[in-house]
C-alpha positions in Angstrom: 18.9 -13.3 -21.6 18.2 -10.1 -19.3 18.9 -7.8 -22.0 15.9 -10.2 -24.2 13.6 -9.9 -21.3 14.4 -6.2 -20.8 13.8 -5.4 -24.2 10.8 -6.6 -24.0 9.4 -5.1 -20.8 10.5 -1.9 -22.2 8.2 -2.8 -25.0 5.1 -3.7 -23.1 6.0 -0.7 -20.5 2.2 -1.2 -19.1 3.2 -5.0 -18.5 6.4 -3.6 -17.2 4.6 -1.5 -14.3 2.2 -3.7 -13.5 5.2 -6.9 -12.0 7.0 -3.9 -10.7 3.9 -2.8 -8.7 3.1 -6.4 -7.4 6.6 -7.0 -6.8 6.1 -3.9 -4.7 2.9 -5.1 -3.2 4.1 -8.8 -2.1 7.2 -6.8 -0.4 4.8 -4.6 1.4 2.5 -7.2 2.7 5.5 -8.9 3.8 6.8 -6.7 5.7 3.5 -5.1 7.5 2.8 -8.5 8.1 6.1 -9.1 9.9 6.1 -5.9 11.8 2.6 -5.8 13.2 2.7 -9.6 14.0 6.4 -9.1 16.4 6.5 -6.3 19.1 10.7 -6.3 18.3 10.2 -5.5 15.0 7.7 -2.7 16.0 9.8 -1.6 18.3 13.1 -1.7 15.7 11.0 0.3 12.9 9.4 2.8 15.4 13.4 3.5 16.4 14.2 3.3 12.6 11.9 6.0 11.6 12.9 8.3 14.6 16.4 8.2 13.5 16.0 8.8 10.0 14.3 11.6 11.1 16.4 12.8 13.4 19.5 12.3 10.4 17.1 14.5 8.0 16.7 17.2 10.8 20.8 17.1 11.1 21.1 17.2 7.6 18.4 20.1 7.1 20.3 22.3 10.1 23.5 21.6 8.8 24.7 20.8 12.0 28.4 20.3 12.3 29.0 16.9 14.1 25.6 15.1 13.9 25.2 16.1 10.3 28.2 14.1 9.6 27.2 10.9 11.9 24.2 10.2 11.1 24.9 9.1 7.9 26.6 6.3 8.4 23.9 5.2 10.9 21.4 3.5 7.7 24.7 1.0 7.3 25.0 0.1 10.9 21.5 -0.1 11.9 20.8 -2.6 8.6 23.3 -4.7 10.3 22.1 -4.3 13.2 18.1 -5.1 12.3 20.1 -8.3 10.6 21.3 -9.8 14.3 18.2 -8.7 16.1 15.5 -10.0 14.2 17.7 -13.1 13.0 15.3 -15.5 14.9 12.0 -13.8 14.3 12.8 -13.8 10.3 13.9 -16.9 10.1 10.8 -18.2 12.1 8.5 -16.3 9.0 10.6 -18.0 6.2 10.3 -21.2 7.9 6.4 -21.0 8.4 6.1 -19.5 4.3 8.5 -22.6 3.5 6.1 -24.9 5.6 3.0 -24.0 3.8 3.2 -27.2 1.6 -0.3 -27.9 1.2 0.2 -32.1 1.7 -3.1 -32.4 -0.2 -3.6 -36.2 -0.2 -1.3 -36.8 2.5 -3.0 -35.3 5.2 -5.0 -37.7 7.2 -8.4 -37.1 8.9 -8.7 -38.7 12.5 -12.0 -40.0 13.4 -14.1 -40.3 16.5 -11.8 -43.4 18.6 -9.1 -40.7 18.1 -10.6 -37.8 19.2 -12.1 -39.4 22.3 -8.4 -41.2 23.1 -7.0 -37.7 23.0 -9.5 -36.0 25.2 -9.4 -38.7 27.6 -5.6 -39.2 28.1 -5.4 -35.3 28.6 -8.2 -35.5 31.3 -6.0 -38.6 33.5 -2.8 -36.4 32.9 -4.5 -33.6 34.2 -5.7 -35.7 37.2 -2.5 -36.7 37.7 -0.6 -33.7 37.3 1.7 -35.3 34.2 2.8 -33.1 32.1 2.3 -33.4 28.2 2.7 -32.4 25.1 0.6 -33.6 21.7 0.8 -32.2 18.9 -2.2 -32.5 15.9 -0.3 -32.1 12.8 -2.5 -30.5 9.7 -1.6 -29.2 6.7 1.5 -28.7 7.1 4.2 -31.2 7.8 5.6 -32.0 10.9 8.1 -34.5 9.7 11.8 -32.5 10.4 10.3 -32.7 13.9 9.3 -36.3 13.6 12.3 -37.6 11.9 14.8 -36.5 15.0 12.5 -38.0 17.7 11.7 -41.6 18.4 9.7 -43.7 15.9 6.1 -45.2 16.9 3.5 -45.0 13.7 1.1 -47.0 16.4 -2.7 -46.5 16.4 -3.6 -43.5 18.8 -4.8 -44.9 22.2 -5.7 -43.2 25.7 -3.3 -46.3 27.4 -0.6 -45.4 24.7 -0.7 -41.9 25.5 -0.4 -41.8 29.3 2.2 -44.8 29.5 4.6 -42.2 26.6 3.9 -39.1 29.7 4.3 -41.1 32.8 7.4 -39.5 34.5 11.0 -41.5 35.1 10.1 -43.6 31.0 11.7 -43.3 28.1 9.8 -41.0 26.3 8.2 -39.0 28.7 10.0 -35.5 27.8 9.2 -34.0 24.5 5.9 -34.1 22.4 4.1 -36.8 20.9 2.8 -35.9 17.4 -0.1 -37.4 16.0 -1.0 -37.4 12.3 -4.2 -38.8 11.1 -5.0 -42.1 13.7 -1.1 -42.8 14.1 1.0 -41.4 16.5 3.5 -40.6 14.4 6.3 -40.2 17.3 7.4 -39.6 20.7 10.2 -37.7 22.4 10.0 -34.8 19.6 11.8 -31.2 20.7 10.3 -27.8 19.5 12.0 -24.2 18.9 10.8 -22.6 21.8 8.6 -19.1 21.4 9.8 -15.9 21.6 6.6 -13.9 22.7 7.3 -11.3 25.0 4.2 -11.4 26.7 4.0 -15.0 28.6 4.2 -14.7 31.9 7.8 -15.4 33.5 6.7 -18.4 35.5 5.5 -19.8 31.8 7.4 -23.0 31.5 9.4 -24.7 28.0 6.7 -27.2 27.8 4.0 -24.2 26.9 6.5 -22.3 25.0 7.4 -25.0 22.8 3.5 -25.6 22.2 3.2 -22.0 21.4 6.2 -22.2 19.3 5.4 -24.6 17.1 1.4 -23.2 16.7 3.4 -19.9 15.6 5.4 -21.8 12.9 2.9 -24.3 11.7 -0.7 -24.8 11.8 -0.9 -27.2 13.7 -2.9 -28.1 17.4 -0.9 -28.9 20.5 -2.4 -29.8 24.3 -0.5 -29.0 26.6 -1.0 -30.4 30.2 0.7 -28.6 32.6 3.3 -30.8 35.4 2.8 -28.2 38.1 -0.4 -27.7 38.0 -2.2 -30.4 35.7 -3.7 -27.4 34.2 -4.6 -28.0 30.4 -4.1 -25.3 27.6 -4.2 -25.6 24.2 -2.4 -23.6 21.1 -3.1 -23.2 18.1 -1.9 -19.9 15.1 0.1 -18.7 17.9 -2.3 -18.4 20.5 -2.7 -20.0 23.5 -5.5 -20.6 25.9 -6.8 -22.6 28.8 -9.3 -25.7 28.7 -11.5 -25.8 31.7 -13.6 -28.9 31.1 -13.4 -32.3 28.8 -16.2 -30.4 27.2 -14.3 -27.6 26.1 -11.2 -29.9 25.3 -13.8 -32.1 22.9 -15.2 -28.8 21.2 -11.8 -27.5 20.1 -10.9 -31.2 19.3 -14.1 -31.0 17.2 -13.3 -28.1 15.6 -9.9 -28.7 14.6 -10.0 -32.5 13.5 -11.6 -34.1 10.6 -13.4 -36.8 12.0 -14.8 -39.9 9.7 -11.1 -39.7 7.8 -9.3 -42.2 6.5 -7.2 -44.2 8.5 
């Protein structure tokens, strides 16, 4: 069958070039998407290329000892790059894999929703609870959903602070809400590997920045300490002053007059 398609390409040598260049291209894009998107992986290539071209000067020089070492260093460092960047690649896969498109499945929340949300966040923050919803989008939030605990109950403000009151049930983890349901409680994210959060940033923040980095959802996150309220969203993160501000984004990011 290779040989058949070979044959072939060889035939059509302008068809041949043109996969091989947008084979070429997707790899690319890949990877300068990867690298300038994650400071590691910056950091690995920038040491990458200054070793390679340390190993070309060696080789150029013909010096004795490092002319032999370096070498061996493309096979080591590929190993190495493997265990380093482990997380971070398989973080990319996972949001390419994610990228589902749910199409008809994906449920637009209307106003009673959007108001519930805003004002449950607003008593949390009052009270200094801390919380963690979730908005799902596009795409699917359901290998989250399917470890925590089961609700599928229509979004309500009372709902939503009785879930974050401290010393219940379900008061650690995430609620997620999809369309006018929330679709569970008690839900555990992988938590984000940016380097620059402060060090005082809690898990409850880094999970809602790690799960904005992986899908595309919204998360609010009310803060236990300090009943500060931030949001995140395509990996960032930033800081709600007002109910006003909270309703805006909440505006923004929801669909309202969906479906329920």
């Amino acid at each position: 069958m290779w040989e058949t398609i070979n044959n072939f390409l060889n035939d059509h040598i302008a068809l041949k070039i043109t996969i091989d260049a947008y084979l070429l291209f997707i790899i690319f894009v890949f990877v300068l998407k990867f690298v300038l998107t994650n400071r590691k992986a910056l950091n690995v290539l920038l040491i990458t290329v200054v070793l390679f071209l340390l190993a070309y000067v060696c080789y150029k020089l013909d010096f004795l000892v490092s002319g032999k070492v370096f070498p061996y260093i493309g096979g080591i460092l590929f190993l190495t790059l493997v265990i380093i960047l482990a997380p971070e690649i398989r973080r990319e896969l996972d949001f390419s894999g994610k990228m589902d498109g749910k199409g008809e499945a994906m449920l637009s929340s209307n106003d009673f929703t959007k108001n519930a949300i805003a004002d449950a966040t607003m008593y949390l923050s009052s009270h200094k609870i801390g919380a963690l919803i979730t908005i799902e989008k596009h795409n699917s939030l359901d290998q989250y959903a399917e470890k925590a605990i089961q609700l599928n109950s229509d979004v309500s403000k009372e709902l939503l602070i009785n879930i974050f009151t401290p010393n219940t049930p379900l008061h650690d983890g995430a609620v997620i809400i999809r369309g006018n349901k929330i679709r569970c409680a008690g839900a555990y994210y992988v938590l984000t590997k940016h380097e620059d959060l402060d060090k005082t940033t809690g898990s409850r923040h880094r999970a809602g920045l790690g799960i904005s980095e992986v899908t595309d959802s919204l998360t609010v996150i009310v803060s236990e300490e300090t009943g500060n309220i931030s949001i995140a969203s395509e990996g960032f993160m930033i800081k709600i002053l007002d109910r006003s501000k909270l309703m805006e984004y909440l505006d923004m990011f929801l669909n309202v007059g969906g479906r329920k």
